[in-house]
N, C-alpha and C positions, 0 to 999 in steps of 0.2 A: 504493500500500500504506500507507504512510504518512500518507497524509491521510484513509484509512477509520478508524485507529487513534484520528486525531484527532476524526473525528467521533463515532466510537463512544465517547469520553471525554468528549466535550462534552453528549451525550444521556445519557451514568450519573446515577443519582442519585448524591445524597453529603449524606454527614452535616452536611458545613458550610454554615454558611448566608454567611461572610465568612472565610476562613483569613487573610486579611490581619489579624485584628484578634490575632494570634498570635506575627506577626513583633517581631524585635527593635526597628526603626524604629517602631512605631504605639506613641502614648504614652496610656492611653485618659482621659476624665473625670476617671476618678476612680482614684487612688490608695490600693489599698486597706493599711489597715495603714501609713498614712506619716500620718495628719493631725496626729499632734502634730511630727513633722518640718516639714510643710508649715507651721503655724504658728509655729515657733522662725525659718524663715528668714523669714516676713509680719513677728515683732519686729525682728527684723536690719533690715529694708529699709522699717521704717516711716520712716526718718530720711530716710533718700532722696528718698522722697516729700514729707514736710514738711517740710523742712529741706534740702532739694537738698543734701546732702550725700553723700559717695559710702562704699560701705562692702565688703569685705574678706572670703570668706566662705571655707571648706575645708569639703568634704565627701566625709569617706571611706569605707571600706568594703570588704569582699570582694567580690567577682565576684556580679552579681545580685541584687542585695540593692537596685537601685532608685536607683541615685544619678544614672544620670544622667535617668530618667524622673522626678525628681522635682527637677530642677534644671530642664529644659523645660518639664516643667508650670509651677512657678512664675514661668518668663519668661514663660509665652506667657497667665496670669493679670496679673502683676505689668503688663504695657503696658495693657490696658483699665482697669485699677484709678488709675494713673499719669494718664493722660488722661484719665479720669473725673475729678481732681480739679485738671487744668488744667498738667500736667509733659508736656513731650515725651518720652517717654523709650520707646526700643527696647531689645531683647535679641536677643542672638547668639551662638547655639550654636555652635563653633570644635570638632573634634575633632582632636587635637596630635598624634594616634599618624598620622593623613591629613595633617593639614599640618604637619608637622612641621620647622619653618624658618622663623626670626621673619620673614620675608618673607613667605612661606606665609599666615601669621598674619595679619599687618598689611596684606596685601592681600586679606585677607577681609572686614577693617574698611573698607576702605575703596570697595570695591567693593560694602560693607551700603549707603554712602549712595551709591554714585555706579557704578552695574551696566555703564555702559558704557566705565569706566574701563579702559585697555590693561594686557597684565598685563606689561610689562616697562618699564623707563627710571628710577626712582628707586628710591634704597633705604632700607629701614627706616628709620632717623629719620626722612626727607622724607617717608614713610607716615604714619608716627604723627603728623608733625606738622601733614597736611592733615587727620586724622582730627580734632584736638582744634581744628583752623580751625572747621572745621565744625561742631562742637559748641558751641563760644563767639558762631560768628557765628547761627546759630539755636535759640540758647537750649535746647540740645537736651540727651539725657542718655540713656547708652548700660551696660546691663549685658551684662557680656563672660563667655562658661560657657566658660572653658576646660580641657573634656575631657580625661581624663589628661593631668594637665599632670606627673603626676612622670616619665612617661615621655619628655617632652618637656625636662625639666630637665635629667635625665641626660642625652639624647641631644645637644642644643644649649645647653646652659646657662642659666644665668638672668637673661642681659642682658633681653630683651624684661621678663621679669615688673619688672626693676627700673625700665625705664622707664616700660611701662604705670601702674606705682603712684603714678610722678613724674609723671604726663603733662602736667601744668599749672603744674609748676614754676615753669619759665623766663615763663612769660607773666604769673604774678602771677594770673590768672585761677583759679577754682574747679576741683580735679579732677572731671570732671563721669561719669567710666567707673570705675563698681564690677566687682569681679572676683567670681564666683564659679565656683570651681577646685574640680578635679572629681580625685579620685587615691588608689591601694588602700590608703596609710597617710601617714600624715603624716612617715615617715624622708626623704623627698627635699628637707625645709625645713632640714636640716644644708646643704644643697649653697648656699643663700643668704646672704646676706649679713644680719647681726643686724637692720638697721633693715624689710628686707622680710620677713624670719623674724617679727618682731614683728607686723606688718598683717596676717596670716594666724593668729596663735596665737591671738589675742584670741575667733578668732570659729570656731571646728572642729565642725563637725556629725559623730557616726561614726552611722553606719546600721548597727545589729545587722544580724544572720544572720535570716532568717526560720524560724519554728518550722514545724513541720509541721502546726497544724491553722491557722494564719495563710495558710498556701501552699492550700491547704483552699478558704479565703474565695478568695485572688486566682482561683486556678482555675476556681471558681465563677461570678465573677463576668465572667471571661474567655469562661467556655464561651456566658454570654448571648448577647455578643455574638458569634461565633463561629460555635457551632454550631446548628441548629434542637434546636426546641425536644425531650427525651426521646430526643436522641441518645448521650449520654455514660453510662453506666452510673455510679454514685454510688462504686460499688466502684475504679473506675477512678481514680477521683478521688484517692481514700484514698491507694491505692499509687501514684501518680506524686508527692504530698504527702510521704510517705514516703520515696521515694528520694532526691526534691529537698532535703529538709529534710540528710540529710546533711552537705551544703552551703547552708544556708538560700539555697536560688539559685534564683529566681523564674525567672530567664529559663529555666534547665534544665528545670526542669517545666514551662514552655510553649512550649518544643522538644518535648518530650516529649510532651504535650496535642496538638502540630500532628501530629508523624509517627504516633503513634497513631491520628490520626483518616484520615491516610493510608492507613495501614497495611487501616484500617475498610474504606475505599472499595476501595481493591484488590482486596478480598477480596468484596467486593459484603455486604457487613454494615450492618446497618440501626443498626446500635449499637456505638459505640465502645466493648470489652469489656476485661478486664486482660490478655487475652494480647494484646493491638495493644500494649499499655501497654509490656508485658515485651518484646517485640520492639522495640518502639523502642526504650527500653533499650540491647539488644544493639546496634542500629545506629550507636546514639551511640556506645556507650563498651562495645567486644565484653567480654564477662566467662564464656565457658564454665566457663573455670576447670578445661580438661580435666585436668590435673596434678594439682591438684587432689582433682578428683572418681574419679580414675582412682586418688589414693594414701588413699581411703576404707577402711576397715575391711568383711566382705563386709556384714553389717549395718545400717551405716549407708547402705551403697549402699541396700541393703534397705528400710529407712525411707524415705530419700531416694527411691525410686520412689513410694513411696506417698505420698507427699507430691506430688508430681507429677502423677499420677494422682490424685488426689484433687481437686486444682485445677483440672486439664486437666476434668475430665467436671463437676465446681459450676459450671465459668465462671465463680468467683469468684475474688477479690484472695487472698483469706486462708481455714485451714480451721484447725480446731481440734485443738487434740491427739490429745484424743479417739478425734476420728473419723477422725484418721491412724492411729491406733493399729489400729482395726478393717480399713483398707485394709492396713494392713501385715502382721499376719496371714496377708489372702489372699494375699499377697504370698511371704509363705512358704511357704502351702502351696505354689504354684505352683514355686517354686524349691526346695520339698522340702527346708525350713531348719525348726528349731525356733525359734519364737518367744521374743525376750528379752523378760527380767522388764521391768515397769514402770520403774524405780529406771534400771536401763540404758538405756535411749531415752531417758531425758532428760538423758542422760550425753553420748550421742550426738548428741541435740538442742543441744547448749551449747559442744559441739565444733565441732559445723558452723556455727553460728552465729559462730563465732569465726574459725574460715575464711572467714568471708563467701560463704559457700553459701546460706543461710536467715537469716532476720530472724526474731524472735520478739518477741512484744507480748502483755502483760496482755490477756486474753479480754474484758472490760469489764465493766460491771454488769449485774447479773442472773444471774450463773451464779456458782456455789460453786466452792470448790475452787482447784485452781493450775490449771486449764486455760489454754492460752494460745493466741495464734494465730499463725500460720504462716505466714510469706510466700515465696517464691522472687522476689524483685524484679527479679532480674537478668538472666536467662535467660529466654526462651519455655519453658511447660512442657513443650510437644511436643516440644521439642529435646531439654531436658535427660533426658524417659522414656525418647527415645531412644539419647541416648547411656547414659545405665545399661543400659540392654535387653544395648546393645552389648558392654559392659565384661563385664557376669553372661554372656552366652554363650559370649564368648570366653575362660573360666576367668578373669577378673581378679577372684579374690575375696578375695585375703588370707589 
């Protein structure tokens, strides 16, 4: 039974042409909306290179906003750039929230040059100090990304970071391993000690929130590689851009871009469309909002179907006031209500909106007037007609 499922899954078509290239792990080319980032740390680390000197970086930021995709890109650039002009110099991704134990650590380091190294019998210092052998005895020169390190601070302290800054000390030799530290604000540099607080303040890269028509480009340029080609509806795009932007959070809108596309294929859909979008959504982060919706005025219920219906039958992201206005209407009649004036639904509309039921956006150019457009981002629209359907039948009108 179960291996007919599998076959039958293996022969569907689907909209993607790589879902891999969606995941959190895949780092792609190109970095969109980070190049003057990407260049502020090329100034950082020009000294490096010419000057084999080692240097000190922080980079932080909110959740998705690219910090560590644009710390790996720049290591896994920075090596061919380095030995293009005659530096031996590796990089090494460490994540502190997995290895979390300057052990952990340091035997990361040291099994980057020596992979058949046993993982037990000495401890940290004797790590570090075969690691910086090794680097003086072959002229070598190592950039260290380590990955939430305030989580790591707090958790185990900050001896490791204060040795790693020291690492060449004692021997008189050149420190040859640049840090760059990866963490959501720079408050965890109270927890160090002034002289290694100072090697990190010098040099703090912060990564804005990404905007919404920024998230737009990434999405875009994501779906390239991703999905075939005139699978993605344009619409879809908008509202995932949108919701993500709440949180300028890359990686969420492309969670949201992968289960949407999911969502496509399940459904045997030639086109990833905004209810995949809105469903995903719900799958991530459920938001009925029955309480909610259920403590509506009977009106706004009223609007709120038609706004629903309205979406549900476009297949589109967004509809117009307008033309919610005319569904609402029949909405009425149907429910044997009189129609509110104009002035009141947008009464209602700015209510709801405030609830976090509906998003409202300037209509854009070309059209007059205050018309605006209308999103439900959070909900599948079939859900949410349905549960109104539910609430008006059952007398829940207020």
């Amino acid at each position: 039974m179960f291996g007919e499922i599998f076959e039958e899954e293996l022969g569907r078509e689907s909209v993607f042409r790589d879902a891999s290239k969606l995941l959190p792990d895949y780092v792609p080319r190109v970095l969109v909306h980070r190049d003057d980032e990407f260049r502020h740390l090329t100034r950082v680390f020009k000294s490096v290179i010419e000057n084999r000197a080692s240097q000190r970086v922080l980079i932080t930021g909110s959740v998705g906003v690219g910090k560590t995709a644009l710390a790996r890109r720049f290591g896994e650039e920075l090596e061919p750039a380095a030995k293009g002009r005659g530096l031996d110099l590796s990089y090494l991704h460490v994540n502190c929230r997995k290895d979390r134990t300057p052990y952990a650590v340091l035997m990361k380091l040291v099994q980057h040059y020596n992979p058949s190294w046993p993982a037990r019998g000495l401890g940290p210092e004797k790590l570090l100090d075969m690691v910086v052998d090794y680097l003086n005895k072959h002229d070598a020169y190592l950039t260290l990304i380590l990955d939430e390190l305030d989580y790591f601070v707090q958790l185990s302290g900050a001896d490791l970071l204060y040795s790693l800054t020291r690492a060449a000390e004692e021997s008189g030799a050149p420190n040859r391993i640049s840090i760059m530290a990866i963490a959501r604000d720079k408050g965890f540099l109270r927890l160090l000690d002034a002289a290694t607080q100072s090697t990190f303040m010098h040099n703090v890269l912060t990564l804005d929130r990404y905007t919404a028509p920024q998230l737009v480009d990434i999405l875009n340029h994501r779906i390239r590689e991703a999905f075939k080609t005139g699978t993605v509806d344009e619409d879809t795009v908008a509202l995932i851009a949108d919701i993500a932007s709440r949180w300028g959070d890359a990686r969420l809108a492309l969670e949201l871009l992968w289960r949407a596309g999911l969502n496509a294929d399940g459904k045997g859909a030639d086109t990833v469309m905004p209810e995949h979008a809105r469903q995903a959504k719900a799958e991530v982060y459920p938001e009925l909002k029955r309480e909610v919706i259920r403590d509506l005025q009977l009106h706004e219920k009223l609007f709120l179907l038609a706004v629903a219906r309205k979406l549900k039958v476009s297949k589109r992201a967004y509809a117009l006031t307008g033309e919610v206005e005319k569904s609402y209407r029949v909405v009425c009649e149907e429910y044997d209500e009189e129609p509110r004036k104009h002035t009141q639904l947008w009464e209602y509309l700015n209510r709801m909106e405030g609830l976090g039921v509906v998003d409202l956006q300037p209509s854009g150019k070309g059209r007059r007037g205050k018309s605006q457009r209308i999103s439900v981002p959070d909900i599948p629209v079939a859900t949410l007609e349905k549960e109104l359907e539910r609430l008006l039948k059952a007398g829940n009108k207020r």
